[in-house]
DSSP file (Angstrom, degrees, kcal/mol; ACC not computed):
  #  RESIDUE AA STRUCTURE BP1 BP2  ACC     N-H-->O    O-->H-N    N-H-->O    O-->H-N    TCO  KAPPA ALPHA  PHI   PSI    X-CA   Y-CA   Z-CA
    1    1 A X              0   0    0      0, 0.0     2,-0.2     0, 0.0     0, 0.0   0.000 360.0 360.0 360.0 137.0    0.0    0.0    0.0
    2    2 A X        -     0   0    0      1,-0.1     2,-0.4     2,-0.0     0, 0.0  -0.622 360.0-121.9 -99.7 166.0    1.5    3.1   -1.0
    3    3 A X        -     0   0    0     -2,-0.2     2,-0.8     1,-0.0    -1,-0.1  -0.721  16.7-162.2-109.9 142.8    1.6    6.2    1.7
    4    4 A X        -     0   0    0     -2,-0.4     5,-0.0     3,-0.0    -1,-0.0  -0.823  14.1-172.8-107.7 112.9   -0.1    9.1    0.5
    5    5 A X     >  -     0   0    0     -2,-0.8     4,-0.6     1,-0.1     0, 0.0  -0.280  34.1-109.2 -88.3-174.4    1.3   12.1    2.9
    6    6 A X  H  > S+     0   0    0      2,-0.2     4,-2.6     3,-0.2     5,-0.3   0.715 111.3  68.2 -65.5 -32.6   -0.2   15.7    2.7
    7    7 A X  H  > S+     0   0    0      1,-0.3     4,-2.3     2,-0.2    -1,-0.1   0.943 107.3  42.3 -78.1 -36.9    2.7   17.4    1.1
    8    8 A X  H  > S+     0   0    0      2,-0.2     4,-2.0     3,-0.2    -1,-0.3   0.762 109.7  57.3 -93.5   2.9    1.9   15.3   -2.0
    9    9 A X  H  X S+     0   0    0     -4,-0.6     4,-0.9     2,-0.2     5,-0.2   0.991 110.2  45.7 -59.3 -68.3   -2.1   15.9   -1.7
   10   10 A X  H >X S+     0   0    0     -4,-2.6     4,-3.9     2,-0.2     3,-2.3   0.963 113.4  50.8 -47.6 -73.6   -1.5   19.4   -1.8
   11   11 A X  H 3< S+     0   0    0     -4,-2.3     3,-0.2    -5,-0.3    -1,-0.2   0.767 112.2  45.5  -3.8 -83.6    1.1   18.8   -4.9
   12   12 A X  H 3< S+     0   0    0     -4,-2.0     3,-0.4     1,-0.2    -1,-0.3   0.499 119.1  44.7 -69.0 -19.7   -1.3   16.9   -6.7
   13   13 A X  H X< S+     0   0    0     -3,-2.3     3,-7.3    -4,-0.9     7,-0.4   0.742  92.5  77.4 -68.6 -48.7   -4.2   19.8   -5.7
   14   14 A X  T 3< S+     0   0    0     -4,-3.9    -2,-0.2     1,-0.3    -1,-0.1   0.325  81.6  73.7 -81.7  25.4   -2.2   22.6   -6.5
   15   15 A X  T 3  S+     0   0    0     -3,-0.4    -1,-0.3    -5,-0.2     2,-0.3   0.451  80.3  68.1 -98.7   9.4   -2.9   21.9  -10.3
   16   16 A X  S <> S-     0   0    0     -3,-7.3     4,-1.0     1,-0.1     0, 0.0  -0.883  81.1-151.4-103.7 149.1   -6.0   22.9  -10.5
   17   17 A X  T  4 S+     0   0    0     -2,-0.3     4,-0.4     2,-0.2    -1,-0.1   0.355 101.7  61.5 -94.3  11.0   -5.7   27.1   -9.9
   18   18 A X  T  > S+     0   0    0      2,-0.2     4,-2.3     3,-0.1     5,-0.3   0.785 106.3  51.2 -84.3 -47.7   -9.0   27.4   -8.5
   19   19 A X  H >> S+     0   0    0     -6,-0.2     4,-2.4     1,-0.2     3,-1.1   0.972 118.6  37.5 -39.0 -76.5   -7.2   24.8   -5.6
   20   20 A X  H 3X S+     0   0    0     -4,-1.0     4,-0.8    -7,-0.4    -1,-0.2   0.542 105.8  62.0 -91.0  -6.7   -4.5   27.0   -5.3
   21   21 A X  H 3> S+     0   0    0     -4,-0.4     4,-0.9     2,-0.1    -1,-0.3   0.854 113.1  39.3 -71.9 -37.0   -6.1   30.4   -5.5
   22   22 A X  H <X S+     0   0    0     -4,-2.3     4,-0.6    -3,-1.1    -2,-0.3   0.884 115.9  59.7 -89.4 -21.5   -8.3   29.7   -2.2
   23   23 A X  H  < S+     0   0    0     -4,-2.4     4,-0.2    -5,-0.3    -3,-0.2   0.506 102.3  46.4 -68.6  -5.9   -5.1   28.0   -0.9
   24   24 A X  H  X S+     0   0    0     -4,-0.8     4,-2.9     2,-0.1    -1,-0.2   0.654 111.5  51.3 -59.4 -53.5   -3.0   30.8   -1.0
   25   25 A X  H  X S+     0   0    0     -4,-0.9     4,-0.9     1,-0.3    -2,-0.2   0.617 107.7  57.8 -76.1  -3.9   -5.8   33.1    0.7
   26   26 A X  H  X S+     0   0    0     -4,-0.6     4,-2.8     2,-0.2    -1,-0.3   0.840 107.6  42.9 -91.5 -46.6   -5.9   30.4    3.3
   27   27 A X  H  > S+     0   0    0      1,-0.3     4,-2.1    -4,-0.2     5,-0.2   0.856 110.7  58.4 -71.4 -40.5   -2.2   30.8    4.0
   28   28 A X  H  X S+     0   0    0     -4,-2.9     4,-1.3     2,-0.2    -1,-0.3   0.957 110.4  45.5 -56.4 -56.3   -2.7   34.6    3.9
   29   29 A X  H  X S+     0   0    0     -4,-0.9     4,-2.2     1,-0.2    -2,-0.2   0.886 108.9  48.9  -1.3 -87.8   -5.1   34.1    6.5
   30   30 A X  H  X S+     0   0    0     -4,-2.8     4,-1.7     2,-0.2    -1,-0.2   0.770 109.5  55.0 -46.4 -43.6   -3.3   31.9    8.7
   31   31 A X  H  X S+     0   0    0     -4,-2.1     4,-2.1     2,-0.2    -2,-0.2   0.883 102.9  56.6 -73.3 -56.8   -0.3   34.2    8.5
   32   32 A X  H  X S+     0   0    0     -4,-1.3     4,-2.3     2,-0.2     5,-0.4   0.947 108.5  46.6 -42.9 -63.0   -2.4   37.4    9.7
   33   33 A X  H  X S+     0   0    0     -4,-2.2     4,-1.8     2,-0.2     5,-0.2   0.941 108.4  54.1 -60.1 -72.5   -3.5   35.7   12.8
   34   34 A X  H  X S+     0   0    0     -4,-1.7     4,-2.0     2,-0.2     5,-0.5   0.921 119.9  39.2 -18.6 -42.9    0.4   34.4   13.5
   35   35 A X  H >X S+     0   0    0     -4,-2.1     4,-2.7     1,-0.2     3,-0.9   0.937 117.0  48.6 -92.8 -56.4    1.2   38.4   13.1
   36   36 A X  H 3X S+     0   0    0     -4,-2.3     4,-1.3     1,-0.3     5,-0.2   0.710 113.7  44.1 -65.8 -26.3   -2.0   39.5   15.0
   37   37 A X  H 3X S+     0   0    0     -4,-1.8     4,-3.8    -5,-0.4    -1,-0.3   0.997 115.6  53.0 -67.4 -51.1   -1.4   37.1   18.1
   38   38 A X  H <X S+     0   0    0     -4,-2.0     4,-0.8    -3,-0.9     5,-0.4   0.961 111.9  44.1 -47.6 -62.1    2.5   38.3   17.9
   39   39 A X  H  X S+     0   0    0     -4,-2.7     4,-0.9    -5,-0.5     3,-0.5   0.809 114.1  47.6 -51.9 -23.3    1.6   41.9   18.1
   40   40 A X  H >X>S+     0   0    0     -4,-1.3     4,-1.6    -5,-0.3     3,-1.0   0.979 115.8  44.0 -65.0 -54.3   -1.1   41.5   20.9
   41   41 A X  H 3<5S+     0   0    0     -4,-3.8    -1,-0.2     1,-0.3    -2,-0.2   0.223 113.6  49.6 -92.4  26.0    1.2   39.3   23.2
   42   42 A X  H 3<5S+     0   0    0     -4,-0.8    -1,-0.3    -3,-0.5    -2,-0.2   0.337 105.5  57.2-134.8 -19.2    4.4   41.6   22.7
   43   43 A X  H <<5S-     0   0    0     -3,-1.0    -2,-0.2    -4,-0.9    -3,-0.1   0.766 116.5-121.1 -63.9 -25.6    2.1   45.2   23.5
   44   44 A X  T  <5 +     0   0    0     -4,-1.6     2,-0.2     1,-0.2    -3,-0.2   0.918  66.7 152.6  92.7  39.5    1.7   43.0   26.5
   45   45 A X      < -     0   0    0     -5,-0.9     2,-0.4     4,-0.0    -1,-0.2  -0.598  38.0-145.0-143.8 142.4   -2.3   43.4   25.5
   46   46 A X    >>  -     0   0    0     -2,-0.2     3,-4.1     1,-0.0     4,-0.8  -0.947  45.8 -94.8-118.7 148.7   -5.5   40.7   26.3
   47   47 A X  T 34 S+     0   0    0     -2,-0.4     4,-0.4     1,-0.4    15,-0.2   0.276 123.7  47.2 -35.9  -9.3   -7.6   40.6   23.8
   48   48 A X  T 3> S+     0   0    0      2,-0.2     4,-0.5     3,-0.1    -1,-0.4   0.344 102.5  63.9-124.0 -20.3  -10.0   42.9   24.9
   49   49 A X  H X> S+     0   0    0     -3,-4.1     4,-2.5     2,-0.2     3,-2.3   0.969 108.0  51.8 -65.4 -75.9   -7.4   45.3   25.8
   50   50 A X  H 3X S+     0   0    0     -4,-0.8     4,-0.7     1,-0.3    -2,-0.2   0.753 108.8  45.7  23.4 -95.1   -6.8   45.2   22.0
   51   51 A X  H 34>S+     0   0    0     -4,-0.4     5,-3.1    -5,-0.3    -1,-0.3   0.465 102.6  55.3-117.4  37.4   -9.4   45.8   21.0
   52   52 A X  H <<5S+     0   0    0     -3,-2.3    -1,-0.2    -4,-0.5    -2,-0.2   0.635 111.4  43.5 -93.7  -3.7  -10.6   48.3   22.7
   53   53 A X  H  <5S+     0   0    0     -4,-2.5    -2,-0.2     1,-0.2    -3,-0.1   0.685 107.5  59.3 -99.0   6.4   -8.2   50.6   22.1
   54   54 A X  T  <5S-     0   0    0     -4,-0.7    -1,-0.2    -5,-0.3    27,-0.1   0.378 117.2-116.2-102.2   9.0   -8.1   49.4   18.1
   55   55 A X  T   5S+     0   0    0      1,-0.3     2,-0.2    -4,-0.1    -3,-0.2   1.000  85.3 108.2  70.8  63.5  -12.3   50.7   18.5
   56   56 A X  S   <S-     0   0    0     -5,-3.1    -1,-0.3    -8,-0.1     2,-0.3  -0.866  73.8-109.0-152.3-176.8  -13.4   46.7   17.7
   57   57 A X    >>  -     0   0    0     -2,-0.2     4,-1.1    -3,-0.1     3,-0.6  -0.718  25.9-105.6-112.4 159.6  -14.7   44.2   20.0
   58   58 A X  H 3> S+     0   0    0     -2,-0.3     4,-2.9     1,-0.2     5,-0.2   0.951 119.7  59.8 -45.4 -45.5  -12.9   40.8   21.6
   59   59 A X  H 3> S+     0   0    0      1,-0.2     4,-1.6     2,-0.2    -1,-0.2   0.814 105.0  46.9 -85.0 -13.7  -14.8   38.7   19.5
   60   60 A X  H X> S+     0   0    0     -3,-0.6     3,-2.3     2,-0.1     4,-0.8   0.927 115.4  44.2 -69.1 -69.6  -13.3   40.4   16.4
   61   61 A X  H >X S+     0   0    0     -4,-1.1     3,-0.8     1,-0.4     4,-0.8   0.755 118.2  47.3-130.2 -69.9   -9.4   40.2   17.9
   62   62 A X  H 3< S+     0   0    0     -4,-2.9    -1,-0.4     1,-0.2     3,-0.3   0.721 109.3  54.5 -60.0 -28.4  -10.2   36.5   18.9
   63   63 A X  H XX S+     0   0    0     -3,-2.3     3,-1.3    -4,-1.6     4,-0.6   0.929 111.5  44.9 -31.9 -66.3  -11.9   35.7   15.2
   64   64 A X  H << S+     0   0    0     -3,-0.8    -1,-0.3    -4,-0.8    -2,-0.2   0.465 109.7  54.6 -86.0 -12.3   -8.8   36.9   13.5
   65   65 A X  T 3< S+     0   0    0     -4,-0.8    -1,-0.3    -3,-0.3    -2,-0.2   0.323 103.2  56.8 -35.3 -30.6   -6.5   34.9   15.9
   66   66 A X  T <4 S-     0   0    0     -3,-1.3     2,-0.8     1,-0.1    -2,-0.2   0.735  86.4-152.8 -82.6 -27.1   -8.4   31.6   15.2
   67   67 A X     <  +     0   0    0     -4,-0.6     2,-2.0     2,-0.1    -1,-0.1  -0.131  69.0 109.3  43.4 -21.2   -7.6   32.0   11.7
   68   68 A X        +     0   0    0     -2,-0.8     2,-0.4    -5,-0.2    -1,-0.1   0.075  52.0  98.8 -51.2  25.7  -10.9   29.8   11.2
   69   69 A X        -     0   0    0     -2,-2.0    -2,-0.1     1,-0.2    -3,-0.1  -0.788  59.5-164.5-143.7 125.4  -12.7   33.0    9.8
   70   70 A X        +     0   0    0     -2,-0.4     2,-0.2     2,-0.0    -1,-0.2   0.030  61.9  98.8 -88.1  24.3  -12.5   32.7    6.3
   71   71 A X  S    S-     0   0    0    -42,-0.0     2,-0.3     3,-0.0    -2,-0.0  -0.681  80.4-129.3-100.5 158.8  -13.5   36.8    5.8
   72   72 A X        -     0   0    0     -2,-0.2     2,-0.2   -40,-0.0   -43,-0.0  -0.673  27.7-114.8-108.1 173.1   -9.9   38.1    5.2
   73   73 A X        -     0   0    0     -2,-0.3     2,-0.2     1,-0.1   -41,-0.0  -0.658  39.4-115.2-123.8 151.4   -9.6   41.4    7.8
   74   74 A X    >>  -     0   0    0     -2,-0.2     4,-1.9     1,-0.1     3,-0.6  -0.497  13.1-102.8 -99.7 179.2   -9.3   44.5    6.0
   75   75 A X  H 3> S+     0   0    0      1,-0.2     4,-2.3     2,-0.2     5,-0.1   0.903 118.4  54.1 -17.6 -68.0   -6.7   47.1    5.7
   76   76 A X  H 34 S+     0   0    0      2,-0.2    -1,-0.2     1,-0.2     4,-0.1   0.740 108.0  45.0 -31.1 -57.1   -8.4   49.3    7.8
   77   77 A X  H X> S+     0   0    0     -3,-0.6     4,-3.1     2,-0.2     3,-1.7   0.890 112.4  53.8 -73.1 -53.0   -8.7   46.9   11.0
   78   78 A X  H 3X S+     0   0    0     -4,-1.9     4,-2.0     1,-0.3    -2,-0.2   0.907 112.6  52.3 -61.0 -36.9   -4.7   45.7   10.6
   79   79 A X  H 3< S+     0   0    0     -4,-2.3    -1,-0.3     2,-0.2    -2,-0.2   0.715 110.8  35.4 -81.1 -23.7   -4.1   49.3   10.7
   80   80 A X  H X> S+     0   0    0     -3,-1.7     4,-3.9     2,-0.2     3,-2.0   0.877 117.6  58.5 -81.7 -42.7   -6.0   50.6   13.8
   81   81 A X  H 3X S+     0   0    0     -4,-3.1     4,-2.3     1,-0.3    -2,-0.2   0.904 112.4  39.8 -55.4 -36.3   -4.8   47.1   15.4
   82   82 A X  H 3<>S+     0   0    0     -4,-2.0     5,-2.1    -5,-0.4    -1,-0.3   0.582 113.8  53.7 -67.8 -16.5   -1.3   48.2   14.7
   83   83 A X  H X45S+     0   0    0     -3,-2.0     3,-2.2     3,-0.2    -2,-0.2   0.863 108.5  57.1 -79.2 -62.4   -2.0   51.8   15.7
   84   84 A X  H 3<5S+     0   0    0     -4,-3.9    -2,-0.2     1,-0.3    -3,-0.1   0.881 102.8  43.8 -33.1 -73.7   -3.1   50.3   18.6
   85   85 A X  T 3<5S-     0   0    0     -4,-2.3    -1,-0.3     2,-0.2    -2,-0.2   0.305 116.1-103.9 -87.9  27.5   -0.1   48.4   19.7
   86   86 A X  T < 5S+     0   0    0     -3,-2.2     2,-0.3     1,-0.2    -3,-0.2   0.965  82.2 122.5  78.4  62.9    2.1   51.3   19.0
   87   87 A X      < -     0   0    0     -5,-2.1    -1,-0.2     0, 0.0    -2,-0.2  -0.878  63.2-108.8-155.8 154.3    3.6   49.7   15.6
   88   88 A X        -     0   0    0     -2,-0.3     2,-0.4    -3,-0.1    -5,-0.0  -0.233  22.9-144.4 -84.6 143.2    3.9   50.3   12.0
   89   89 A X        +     0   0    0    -10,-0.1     2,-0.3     2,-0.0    -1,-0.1  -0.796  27.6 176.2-100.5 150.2    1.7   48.3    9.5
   90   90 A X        -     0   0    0     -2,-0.4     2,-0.3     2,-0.0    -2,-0.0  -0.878  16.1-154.9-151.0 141.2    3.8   47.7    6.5
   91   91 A X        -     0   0    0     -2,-0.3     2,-0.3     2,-0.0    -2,-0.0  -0.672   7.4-165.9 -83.2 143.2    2.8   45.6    3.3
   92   92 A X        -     0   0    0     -2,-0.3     2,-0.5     2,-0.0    -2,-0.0  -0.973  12.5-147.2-122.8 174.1    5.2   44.1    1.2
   93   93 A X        +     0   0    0     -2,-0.3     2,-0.3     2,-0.0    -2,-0.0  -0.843  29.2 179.0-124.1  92.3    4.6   42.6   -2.3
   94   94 A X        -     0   0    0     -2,-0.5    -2,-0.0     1,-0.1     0, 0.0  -0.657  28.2 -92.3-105.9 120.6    6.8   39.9   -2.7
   95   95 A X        -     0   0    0     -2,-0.3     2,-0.2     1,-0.1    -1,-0.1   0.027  38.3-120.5 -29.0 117.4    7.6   37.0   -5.9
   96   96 A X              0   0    0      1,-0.2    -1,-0.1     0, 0.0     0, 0.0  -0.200 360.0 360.0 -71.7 151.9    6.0   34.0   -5.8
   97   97 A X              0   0    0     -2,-0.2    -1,-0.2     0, 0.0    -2,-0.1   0.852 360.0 360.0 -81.4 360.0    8.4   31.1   -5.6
């Protein structure tokens, strides 16, 4: 029996581009919460601390933390949240590999 691991699921997915267009935005996702957790726990900030000073409620801050919420967060919010914990949002626009 042969072993089918993830890394080559994904492979074998990531020829269809409809596959790899929401799997991109997934990682994009996932990645935003990783920098939103960072920034919270390194103001030294609870979630409600957060957001109250980014003008949003806990259950946004925890949403976007879960990465389970598939709405992508906008500009707007990453910017107050960053305002918030007294750091600079910056995008970059990088080559895909």
């Amino acid at each position: 029996m042969k072993t089918v691991t993830l890394t080559n699921v994904i492979r074998e997915e990531c020829k269809d581009k409809e596959f790899v267009r929401h799997f991109q935005r997934e990682l994009l996702i996932n990645e935003i919460a990783k920098m939103v957790i960072q920034l919270r726990q390194q103001a030294k900030l609870t979630q409600q601390e957060l957001a109250n000073k980014a003008g949003t409620t806990q259950p946004v801050i925890a949403r976007l933390e879960s990465g389970t919420d598939h709405r992508m967060p906008s500009l707007e919010l990453l910017t107050k949240l960053a305002s918030a914990a007294n750091v600079k949002l910056k995008i970059v626009i990088d080559k895909q590999h």
